[in-house]
C-alpha positions, -999 to +999 in steps of 0.1 A: +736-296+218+767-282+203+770-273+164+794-268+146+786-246+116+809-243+088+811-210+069+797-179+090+780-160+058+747-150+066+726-181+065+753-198+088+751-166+111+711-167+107+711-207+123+740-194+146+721-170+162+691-187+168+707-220+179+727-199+203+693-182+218+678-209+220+706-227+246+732-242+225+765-241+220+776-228+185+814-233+166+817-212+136+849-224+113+854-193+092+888-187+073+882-144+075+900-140+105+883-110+110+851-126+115+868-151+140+882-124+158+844-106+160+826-133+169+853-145+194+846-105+212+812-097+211+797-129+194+770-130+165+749-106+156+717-102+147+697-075+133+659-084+133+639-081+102+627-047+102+650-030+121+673-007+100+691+008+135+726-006+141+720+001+179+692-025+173+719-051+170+713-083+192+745-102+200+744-138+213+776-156+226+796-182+202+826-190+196+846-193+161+879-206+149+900-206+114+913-247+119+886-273+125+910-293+141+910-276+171+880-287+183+869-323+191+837-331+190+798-315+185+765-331+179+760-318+143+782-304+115+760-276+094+778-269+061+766-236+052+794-223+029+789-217-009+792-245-034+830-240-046+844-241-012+825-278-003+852-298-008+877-278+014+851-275+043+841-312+042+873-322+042+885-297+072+856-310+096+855-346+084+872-359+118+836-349+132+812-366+113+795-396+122+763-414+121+759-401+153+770-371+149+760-364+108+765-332+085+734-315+073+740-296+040+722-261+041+733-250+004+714-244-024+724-259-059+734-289-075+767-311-072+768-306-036+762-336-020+781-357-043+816-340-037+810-345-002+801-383-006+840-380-020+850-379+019+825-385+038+802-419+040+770-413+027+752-429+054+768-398+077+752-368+053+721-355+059+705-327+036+680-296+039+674-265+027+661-226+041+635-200+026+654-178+055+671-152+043+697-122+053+724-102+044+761-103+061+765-072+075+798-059+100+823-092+108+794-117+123+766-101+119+733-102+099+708-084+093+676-111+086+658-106+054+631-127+055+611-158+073+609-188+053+605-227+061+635-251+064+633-287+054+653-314+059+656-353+057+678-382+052+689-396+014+674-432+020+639-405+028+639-431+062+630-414+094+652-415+120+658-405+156+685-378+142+668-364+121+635-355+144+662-343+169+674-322+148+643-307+137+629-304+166+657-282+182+657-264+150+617-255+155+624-249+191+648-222+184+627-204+159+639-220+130+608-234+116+615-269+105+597-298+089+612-331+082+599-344+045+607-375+023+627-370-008+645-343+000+666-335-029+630-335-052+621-308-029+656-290-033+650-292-067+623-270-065+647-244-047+675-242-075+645-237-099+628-212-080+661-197-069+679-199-109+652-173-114+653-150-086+690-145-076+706-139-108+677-113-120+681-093-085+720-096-096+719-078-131+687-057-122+700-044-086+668-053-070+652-069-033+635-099-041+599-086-035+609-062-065+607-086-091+570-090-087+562-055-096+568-054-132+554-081-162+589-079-176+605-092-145+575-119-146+576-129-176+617-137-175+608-158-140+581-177-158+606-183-186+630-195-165+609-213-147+599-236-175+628-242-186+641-255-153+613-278-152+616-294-186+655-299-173+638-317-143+615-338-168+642-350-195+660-361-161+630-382-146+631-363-116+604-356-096+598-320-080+587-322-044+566-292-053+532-290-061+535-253-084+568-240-092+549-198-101+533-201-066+565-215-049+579-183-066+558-157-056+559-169-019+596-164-021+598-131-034+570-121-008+583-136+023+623-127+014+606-088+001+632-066+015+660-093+012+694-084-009+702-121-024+729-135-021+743-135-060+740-094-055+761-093-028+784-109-043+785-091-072+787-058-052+812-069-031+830-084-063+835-119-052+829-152-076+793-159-074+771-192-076+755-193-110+775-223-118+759-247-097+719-231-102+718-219-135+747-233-150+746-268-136+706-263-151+724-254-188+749-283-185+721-311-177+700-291-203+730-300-230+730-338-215+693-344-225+689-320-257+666-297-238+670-267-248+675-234-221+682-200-240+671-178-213+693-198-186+725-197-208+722-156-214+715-158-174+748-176-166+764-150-196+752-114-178+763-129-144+795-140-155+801-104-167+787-088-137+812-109-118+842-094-146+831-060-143+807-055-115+787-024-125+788+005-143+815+025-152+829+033-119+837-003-113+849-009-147+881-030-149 
C-alpha cells in the first residue's frame, strides 16, 4: 500500500517507519524543509526503545515533500499533525481522499474531526488513536518511547472492508491495532487520560513513568481526572473505557521513559496543545456549569510555560 502521512513529528515518523519495514511505500508532507531534505537522503529513522546510542539508529527508505500536490494518489491519508495546523493539512491533501482511499485521524484532542468535515465528506474520514509514543529527534528521526495499542474505526461504528485492511496492515507491521465501535467514546478516554499526563510532565519537567512516584503527582491526576469525567457526564457522552485511574497508570507505565509531547514543545518553545485537551475540557465545562478548577490553572501554567519557557535563562 502506499501512505501518505501528513506531518512527520514523531508519531507520524513512529507509523512511518514501521509501515515502511514492513513493505510499504510511505509519503511524508512536512513543511520543515529540513526534514524533507533528511528523509529524502537517508530516510526515517528510528531509534528503538531502549537504545540511547545514535549509532543504533535504524533508517528505513521514504520519501517526503513540502506540496501535497505533487503527488497523485496513495491508499490512505494519515493526519498526524497537531490540532492547529488541521485545517491547512486537510485542505493540502484533500485531492486524495476518498471512500476508497479515506483519511484516518491519529491526533489526540477535541475539535479535530469537525474542521475536517469543513473539507472533506464525512463518509471519507476515518478516526483512531495511539498509546505509542516517541520523541522527534535529528530531521526524521525518532527515538520510540513507549509500546501502546492503536485503535481505530469508522464514525457510523459500521465495519467495513477499509477499515480491517487497514488494521490489519497496521498489526502486520508491528503497530498493534484493534478496530472498536464508537470510536470517539474511546478517544475520549485519551484526552482525559492525556489532560492529565502531558501538561503535568510539561510544568514538572518529568517522563511520564515519573508521575507515578509521588502522591502529589497522584493526587493532581486523580483530580483531573474527575473532572474530565463529569465534563464527559454533563455532555451525555459515553467513555469507551471501563476505569479512567487504571487507563492512567498503564499509560504512564507503558510510555515510562517517554518525553511528552506538551514538554517538548515547551522546551523547544513552540505553541503547545492544551487548547484542544484541557482547554476544550474547561470550555465544555463552562457550557454545562460543571465546574473544572484544577483544569483552568492547568491550561494557565502551560500558557506561561509556552510565554516564558523555563527559568530564568529562558526568560523573555
Amino acid at each position: 500500500m502506499k501512505f501518505v502521512i501528513v506531518g512527520a513529528g514523531a508519531i507520524g515518523r513512529l507509523f512511518g517507519v514501521f509501515l515502511s519495514r514492513g513493505g510499504h511505500k510511505v509519503v511524508f508532507v512536512e513543511k520543515k524543509a529540513e526534514v524533507v531534505e533528511a528523509i529524502n537522503t537517508r530516510g526515517v529513522g528510528l531509534l528503538e526503545l531502549g537504545t540511547d546510542d545514535p549509532h543504533g539508529m535504524l533508517f528505513y527508505p521514504a520519501m517526503a515533500v513540502t506540496d501535497a500536490a505533487t503527488i497523485e494518489r496513495c491508499d490512505a491519508v494519515l493526519l498526524t499533525v497537531k490540532s492547529f495546523d488541521t485545517l491547512a493539512a486537510i485542505k493540502s491533501v484533500a485531492h486524495l481522499v476518498s471512500e476508497s482511499s479515506p483519511v484516518l485521524s491519529l491526533q489526540t484532542g477535541i475539535g479535530n474531526l469537525e474542521i475536517m468535515e469543513k473539507v472533506v465528506a464525512h463518509q471519507n474520514i476515518v478516526r483512531g488513536f495511539t498509546y505509542m509514543a516517541g520523541a522527534a529527534l535529528g530531521a526524521g528521526q525518532v527515538r520510540q518511547g513507549g509500546g501502546g495499542k492503536t485503535y481505530i474505526g469508522e464514525l457510523d461504528n459500521r465495519p467495513s472492508v477499509r477499515i480491517a485492511k487497514l488494521s490489519q496492515t497496521f498489526t502486520a507491521c508491528g503497530i498493534d491495532t484493534e478496530v472498536v465501535p464508537g470510536i470517539r467514546n474511546r478517544l475520549w478516554c485519551k484526552v482525559i487520560v492525556y489532560s492529565a499526563i502531558n501538561p503535568l510532565t510539561a510544568i514538572l519537567r518529568v517522563r511520564n513513568g515519573q508521575l507515578l512516584e509521588q502522591p502529589e503527582s497522584l493526587a493532581l491526576m486523580r483530580r483531573l481526572l474527575e473532572e474530565g469525567r463529569a465534563v464527559a457526564t454533563a455532555h451525555d457522552i459515553e467513555l469507551g473505557c471501563s476505569d479512567l485511574e487504571d487507563l492512567l497508570q498503564a499509560t504512564c507505565r507503558n510510555t515510562a521513559a517517554n518525553i511528552s509531547s506538551m514538554l517538548q514543545d515547551i522546551v523547544n518553545g513552540k505553541e503547545t496543545e492544551i487548547n484542544t485537551l484541557n482547554g476544550a475540557l474547561c470550555d465544555m465545562g463552562r457550557e454545562r456549569d460543571v465546574p473544572v478548577p484544577t483544569h483552568e490553572a492547568i491550561v494557565q501554567l502551560i500558557k506561561l510555560l509556552e510565554k516564558w519557557g523555563y527559568g530564568p535563562d529562558d526568560a523573555r
